[in-house]
N, C-alpha and C positions, 0 to 999 in steps of 0.2 A: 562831667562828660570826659569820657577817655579819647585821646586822639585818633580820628580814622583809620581803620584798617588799611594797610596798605594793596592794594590789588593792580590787579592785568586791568588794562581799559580796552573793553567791546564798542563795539558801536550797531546800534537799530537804526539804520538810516543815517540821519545826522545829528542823532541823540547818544551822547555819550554813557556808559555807564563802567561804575567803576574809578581808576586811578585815582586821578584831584576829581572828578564829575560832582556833582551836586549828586543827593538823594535823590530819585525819583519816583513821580508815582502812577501806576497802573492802574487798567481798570478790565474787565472783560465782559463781552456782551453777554444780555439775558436774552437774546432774539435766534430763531432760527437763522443762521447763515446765508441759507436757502432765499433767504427774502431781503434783496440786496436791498431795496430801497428803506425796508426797517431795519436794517444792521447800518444803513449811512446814518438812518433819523437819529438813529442813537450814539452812534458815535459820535455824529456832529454835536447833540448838546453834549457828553462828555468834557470835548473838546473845549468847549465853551466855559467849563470849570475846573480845567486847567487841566485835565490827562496829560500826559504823556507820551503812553507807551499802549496800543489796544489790543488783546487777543480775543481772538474768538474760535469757539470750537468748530470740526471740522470731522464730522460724524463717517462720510461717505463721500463719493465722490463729486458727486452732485454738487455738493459744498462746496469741494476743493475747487472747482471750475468758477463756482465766483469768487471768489478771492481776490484776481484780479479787478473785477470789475469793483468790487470795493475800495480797493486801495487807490484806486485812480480817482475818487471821489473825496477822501479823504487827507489831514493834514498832516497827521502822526504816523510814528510804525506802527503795522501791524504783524501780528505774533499768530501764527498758524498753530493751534493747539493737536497734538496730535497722539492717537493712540491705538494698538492694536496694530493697525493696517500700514507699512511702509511707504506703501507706493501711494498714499493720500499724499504724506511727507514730500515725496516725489514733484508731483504736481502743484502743491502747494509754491516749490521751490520755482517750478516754471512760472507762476502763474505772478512771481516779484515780489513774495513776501519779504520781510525787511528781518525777519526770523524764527526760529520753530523753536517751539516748547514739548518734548520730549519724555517720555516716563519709558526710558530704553525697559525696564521691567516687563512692561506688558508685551513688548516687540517681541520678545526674549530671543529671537536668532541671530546667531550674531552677526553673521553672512548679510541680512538684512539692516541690521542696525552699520553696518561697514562702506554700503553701498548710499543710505542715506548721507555719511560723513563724508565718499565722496563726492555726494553734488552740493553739499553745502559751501564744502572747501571750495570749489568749481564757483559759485555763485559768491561767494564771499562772505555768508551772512551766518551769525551767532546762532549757538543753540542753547538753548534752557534745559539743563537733564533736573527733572522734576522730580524728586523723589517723594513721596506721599506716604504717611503709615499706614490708610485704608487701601492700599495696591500693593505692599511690600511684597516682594514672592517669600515665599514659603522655604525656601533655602537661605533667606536669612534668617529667618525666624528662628529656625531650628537649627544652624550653626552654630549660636551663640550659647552658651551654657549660662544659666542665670539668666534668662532672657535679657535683654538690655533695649529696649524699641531703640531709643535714640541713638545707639553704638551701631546696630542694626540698620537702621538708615545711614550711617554714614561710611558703614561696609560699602552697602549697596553702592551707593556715589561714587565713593573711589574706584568700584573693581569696572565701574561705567566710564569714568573721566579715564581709566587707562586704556579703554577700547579706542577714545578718539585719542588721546597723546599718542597710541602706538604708528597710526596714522597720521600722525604732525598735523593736528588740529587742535588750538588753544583759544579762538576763540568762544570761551566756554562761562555760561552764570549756572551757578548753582542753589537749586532750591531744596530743603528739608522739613516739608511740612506736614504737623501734625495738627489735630484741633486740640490736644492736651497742653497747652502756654508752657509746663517745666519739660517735659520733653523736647518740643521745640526747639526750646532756648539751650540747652542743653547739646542736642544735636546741631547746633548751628555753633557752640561755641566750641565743640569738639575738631568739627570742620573745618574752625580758622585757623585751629593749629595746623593740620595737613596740607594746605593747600592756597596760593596766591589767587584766588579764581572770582572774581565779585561774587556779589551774595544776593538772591531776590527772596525777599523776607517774607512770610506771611502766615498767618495762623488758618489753618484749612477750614471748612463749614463753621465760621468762626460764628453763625448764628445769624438770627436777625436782629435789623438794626441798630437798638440799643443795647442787647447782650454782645454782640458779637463785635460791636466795636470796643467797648471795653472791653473783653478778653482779648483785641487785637492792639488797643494800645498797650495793653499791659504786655505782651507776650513783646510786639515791636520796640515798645519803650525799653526794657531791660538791655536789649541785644542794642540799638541806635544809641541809648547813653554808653554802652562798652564799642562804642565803632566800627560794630559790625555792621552791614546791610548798604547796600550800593542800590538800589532801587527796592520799591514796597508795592501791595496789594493789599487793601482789607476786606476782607471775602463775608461778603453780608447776602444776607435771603431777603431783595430789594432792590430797588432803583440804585443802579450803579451810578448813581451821581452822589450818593452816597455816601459809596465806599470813598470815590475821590475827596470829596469831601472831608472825611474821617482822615484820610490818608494825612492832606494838609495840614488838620488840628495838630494830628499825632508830630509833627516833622516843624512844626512854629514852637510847640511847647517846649521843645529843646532847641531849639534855635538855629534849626538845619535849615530852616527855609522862612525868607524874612520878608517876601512880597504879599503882597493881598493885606486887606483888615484884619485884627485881631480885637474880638469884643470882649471886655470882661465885664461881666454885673453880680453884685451882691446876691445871696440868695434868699435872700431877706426875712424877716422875723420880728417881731410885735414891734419894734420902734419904728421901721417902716408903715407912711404915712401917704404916699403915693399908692398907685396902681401899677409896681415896678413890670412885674410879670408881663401885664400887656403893653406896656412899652419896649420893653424887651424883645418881645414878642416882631411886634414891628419891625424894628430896626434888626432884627435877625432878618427877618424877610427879605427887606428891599437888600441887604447885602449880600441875599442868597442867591435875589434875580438883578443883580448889578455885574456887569465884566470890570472887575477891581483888580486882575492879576496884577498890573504895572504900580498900582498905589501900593504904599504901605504907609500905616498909621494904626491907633490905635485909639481905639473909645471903652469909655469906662459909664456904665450908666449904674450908679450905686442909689440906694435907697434911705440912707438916713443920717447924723451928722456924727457916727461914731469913725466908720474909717474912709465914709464915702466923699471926704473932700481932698483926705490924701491919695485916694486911687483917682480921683477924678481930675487932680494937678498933676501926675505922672503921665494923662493921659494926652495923645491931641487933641480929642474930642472927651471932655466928659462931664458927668452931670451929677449931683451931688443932691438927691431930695430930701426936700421941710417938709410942713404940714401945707399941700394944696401948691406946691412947689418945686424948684429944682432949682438951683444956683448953676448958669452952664460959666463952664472954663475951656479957656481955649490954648493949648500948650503951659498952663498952668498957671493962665491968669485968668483972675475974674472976671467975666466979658458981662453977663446978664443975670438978672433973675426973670424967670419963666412963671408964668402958670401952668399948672397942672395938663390943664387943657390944650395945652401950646407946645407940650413936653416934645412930644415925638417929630410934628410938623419942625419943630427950630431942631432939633437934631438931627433929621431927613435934610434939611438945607445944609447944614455944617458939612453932612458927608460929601454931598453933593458938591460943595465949594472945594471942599479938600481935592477930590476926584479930579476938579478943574483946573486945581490950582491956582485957586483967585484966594484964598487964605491961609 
């Protein structure tokens, strides 16, 4: 892991991003806007697994008029997604969003993208210049000689981030996203040489669930082990709790972010003698639908006695299975042996005590 980027710190509200700020991670609704009390329903479970940071799109007016009444419902910022049309931007800014996300491309006047920068400045609040390689305009494309997509997008950015500097406005995150992972990373690593500005990471239609989170760790992992990226999204075709989700795995495996549980289990193979899978199974669940943010520990439920009693003494929690068995350990002593039958029930309890703090 290379040491963090050095960057400007923004702020969503009273969520930092940026400078010393932790990673964080995003999420954006799949609801019409339009239907405040299902963009609250959603957001609130987000919230519940740990969001951060919430945008939602904002098609038409109509939309932009609630906005407020969402946010007054809600715990997090909220991010006004906006395209096309300035003056959604506008009233989004009336309406106390905590800040706009931006594809100044589509705006293309600049008259109009000037008058956005200054009610932001007026209101205080950060913008997101979003650059996308499915929206790129066409004057970049064809500037560049040898096409370069990623060189391309980060034209773009810059000759945008000079529209708001010229205007003495910095507070500014910048996004580069493409669905191609070496592009991406590419274009975002281009970018950190030019500029002090945080980064919001993310691999675009990165797919559904199990595809697109791995091309999204893969694509987020390269860039987060080299210190780039000050806040993340993983853009799945799916329940946004998800992505958040995904987001977390991706930011513990590198040890950006050390709260919540972390489970590992074997993937088991003819010496295994249990029923790992559906124990796993289990104990995946109840910590999907448990509020564990303030804990951290870690459980190891491994299947057989080749490496599963060394992962399972490294563990808080963990369990090591024989034939019709499990030996549990608890910080890396031998507390019990289990029956088969008993496996998950006595593991569900350990969490539980941990959570409590009674062991």
């Amino acid at each position: 892991m290379r040491k963090r980027r050095g960057t400007r710190k923004v702020k969503f509200g009273q969520l930092s991003v940026g400078g010393k700020a932790p990673v964080s991670v995003q999420s954006m609704t799949k609801t019409d806007t339009r239907d405040v009390k299902a963009t609250v329903r959603q957001i609130r479970g987000l919230e519940k697994v740990g969001c951060q940071v919430i945008r939602v799109a904002v098609p038409d007016e109509e939309a932009a008029r609630c906005l407020g009444r969402i946010k007054e419902r809600i715990k997090i910022p909220l991010i006004a997604d906006i395209h096309f049309d300035y003056r959604l931007a506008l009233i989004a800014i009336e309406e106390g969003v905590d800040g706009l996300r931006l594809n100044p491309g589509n705006i293309r006047d600049k008259r109009k993208i000037k008058t956005i920068i200054k009610a932001v400045k007026a209101a205080q609040i950060p913008v997101r210049i979003g650059i996308n390689s499915g929206s790129l305009e066409n004057r970049y494309r064809s500037r560049i000689k040898d096409y370069d997509l990623p060189l391309a997008m980060v034209k773009s950015a810059g000759d945008y981030i000079k529209i708001f500097e010229d205007l003495d406005f910095y507070d500014l995150i910048i996004s580069l996203k493409a669905s191609d992972v070496p592009a991406t990373v590419k274009a975002y690593r281009l970018m950190a040489e030019r500029c002090d500005y945080p980064f919001h990471l993310g691999i675009t239609a990165a797919g559904p669930s199990f595809r697109g989170a791995i091309r999204s760790a893969v694509g987020l992992g390269i860039l987060l082990s080299e210190g780039i990226g000050d806040t993340i999204r993983v853009s799945l075709t799916g329940n946004p709790r998800e992505e958040v989700k995904a987001g977390y795995e991706i930011l513990k495996s590198l040890g950006l972010f050390r709260e919540g549980p972390t489970l590992i289990s074997c993937p088991t193979c003819g010496r295994c003698t249990i029923d790992l899978v559906k124990i796993v199974t289990q104990v995946e669940r109840k910590l999907s639908t448990s509020n564990l943010q303030p804990s951290t520990f870690k459980i190891a439920v491994m299947g057989c006695v080749v490496n599963g009693p060394g992962e399972a003494r490294e563990a808080d929690i963990g369990v090591a299975g024989g034939k019709g068995f499990g030996v549990l350990f608890r910080k890396g002593k031998v507390i019990k042996k289990v029956p088969e039958s008993k496996l998950v029930e006595t593991i569900l309890e350990e969490i539980e005590s941990k959570i409590r703090g009674t062991k």
